[in-house]
Steps between C-alpha positions, in 0.01 A plus 500: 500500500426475900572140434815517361611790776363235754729224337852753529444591844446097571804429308699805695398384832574114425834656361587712875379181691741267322766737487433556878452154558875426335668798724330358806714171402776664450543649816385183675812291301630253544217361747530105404752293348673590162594239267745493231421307216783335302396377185775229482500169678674502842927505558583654156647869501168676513373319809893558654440891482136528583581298839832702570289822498167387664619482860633851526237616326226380682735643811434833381166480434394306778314230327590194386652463134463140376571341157215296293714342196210466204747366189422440119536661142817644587359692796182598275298334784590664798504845373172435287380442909630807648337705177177439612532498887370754715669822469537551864892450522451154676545292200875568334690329219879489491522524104833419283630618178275202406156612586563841430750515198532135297138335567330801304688463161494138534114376609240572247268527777591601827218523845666868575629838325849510664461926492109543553439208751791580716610800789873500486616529888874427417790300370659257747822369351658460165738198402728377212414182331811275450654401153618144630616234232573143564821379595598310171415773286864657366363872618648659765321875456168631350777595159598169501179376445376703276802417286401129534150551406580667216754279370242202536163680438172340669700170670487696808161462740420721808245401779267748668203493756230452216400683188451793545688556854702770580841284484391388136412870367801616641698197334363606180602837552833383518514290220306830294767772600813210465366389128490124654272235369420242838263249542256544768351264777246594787483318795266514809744741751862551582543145612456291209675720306820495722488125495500484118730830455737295809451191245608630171156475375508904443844695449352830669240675724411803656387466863490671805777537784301362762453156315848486298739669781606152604526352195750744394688522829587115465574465188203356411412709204704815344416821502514677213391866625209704663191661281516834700646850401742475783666204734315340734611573873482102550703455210761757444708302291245411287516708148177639374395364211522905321840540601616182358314381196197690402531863564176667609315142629312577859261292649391417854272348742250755725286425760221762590208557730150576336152547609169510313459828285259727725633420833504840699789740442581488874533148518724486232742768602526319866509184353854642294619713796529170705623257259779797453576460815501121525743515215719718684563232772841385481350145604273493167757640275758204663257263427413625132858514384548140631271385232624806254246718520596924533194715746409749220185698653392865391146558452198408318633677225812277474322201471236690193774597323704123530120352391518708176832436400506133508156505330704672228815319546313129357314611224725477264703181586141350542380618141840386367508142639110450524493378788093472567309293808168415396248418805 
């Protein structure tokens, strides 16, 4: 009986000397350099908005903010590293509708729990992807070609990032809510697909603004419409895909700021209140709508709430095209 007594107080005390140990932190932070982890190789869209944000950022905090780019597995690496890093708010991973929403439903078995593993500490931007078709192709909206793909079932193909990428499940969303039949084929990035989309190897795509924006401003490719609820600011003219072929389609690109489940309360909530205020600076919201990204901010709870829902969002369109990665 002592014993056991002797064993709770232990455990208590161990308890209030971590938890003291974690405040002490706390109100020590930042006291080194940060570093953002982006789980994607360097000069695609991830990398863009993790580097447009660090410099203000570490302004406010008064420590360095640098960016450590740890790609593979569709980002599966890189947030696999930040899972198990110290929770002490100095190791951060700037996670995507991939990591946190698509990569979950597709992996079999994935190095992190995208809810358990993670502290939400807020959404940075949110994007359309575009519907862009090649040149040749006789479409000239989203309704157009759906009406072509229907009228000449499975001759179509579509190219995305990789199976199991966030361009190919929303793709296949698409083709689910138009009642299209396309032929899918993954490629290694944006830029191979562009060249064989450009080439008439593929009819259509979904990519992002960043990477297509020229394309479609010199005629290089056609776009078709956006995946988002609303316009994007970058491209008013361009229809949403909802409003002009399949009523109720939404999908979109996010880019959001995690650390390691347990890091102190405190750190977090300084950790948002800055990066709210770095996204507040007209010269970071200039530079995000440049490569068509929209500040979105809030707190904590934003971010929780946008994890859940695209967790929920891919289930189905995941069980309904089984779309597995074994690794």
């Amino acid at each position: 009986m002592h014993l056991a007594i002797r064993s709770a107080c232990a455990f208590a005390v161990a308890v209030l000397v971590l938890a003291a140990s974690f405040a002490t932190h706390a109100a020590d932070y930042p006291s080194q350099t940060i570093k953002i982890v982006v789980p994607f190789p360097p000069g695609g869209g991830v990398d863009v908005v993790a580097r447009v944000i660090a410099p203000r950022l570490g302004e406010l905090l008064g420590q360095s903010v640098i960016i450590e780019n740890r790609g593979g597995a569709g980002g599966s690496v890189g947030a696999t590293f930040v899972a198990q890093a110290p929770r002490d708010g100095y190791t951060l991973l700037m996670g995507t509708a991939s990591t946190h929403g698509t990569n979950p439903n597709v992996y079999t078995k994935l190095g992190y729990d995208p809810v358990r593993d993670f502290a939400p500490v807020a959404l940075i931007t949110s994007a359309p992807l575009m519907l862009v078709a090649n040149n040749d192709v006789p479409v000239k909206t989203a309704a157009d070609l759906v009406a072509l793909a229907k009228a000449k079932p499975g001759t179509l193909s579509f190219g995305s990032y990789g199976t199991g990428s966030s361009n190919h499940l929303v793709a296949e969303l698409f083709n689910s809510m138009a009642g299209i039949q396309a032929n899918h084929i993954p490629y290694r990035g944006s830029a191979p697909m562009m060249t064989d989309l450009i080439g008439g190897r593929i009819q259509f795509a979904f990519d992002g603004i960043a990477t297509t924006h020229g394309y479609v401003h010199s005629n290089t490719v056609r776009l078709l419409g956006v995946s988002t609820s609303r316009r994007s600011p970058v491209l008013p003219d361009g229809p949403t895909i909802s409003e002009s072929a399949v009523p109720g389609f939404e999908a979109s690109v996010w880019f959001a700021l995690f650390a390691p489940a347990g890091t102190p309360q405190a750190v977090i909530d300084l950790l948002n209140s800055k990066v709210n205020i770095t996204l507040a600076a007209a010269e970071v919201q200039e530079n995000f709508l440049k490569v068509g990204n929209e500040p979105v901010g809030g707190g904590p709870d934003i971010l929780a709430a946008k994890v859940q829902a695209e967790l929920q969002k891919w289930t189905a369109i995941v069980r309904e095209k089984n779309i597995r990665i074994e690794q």
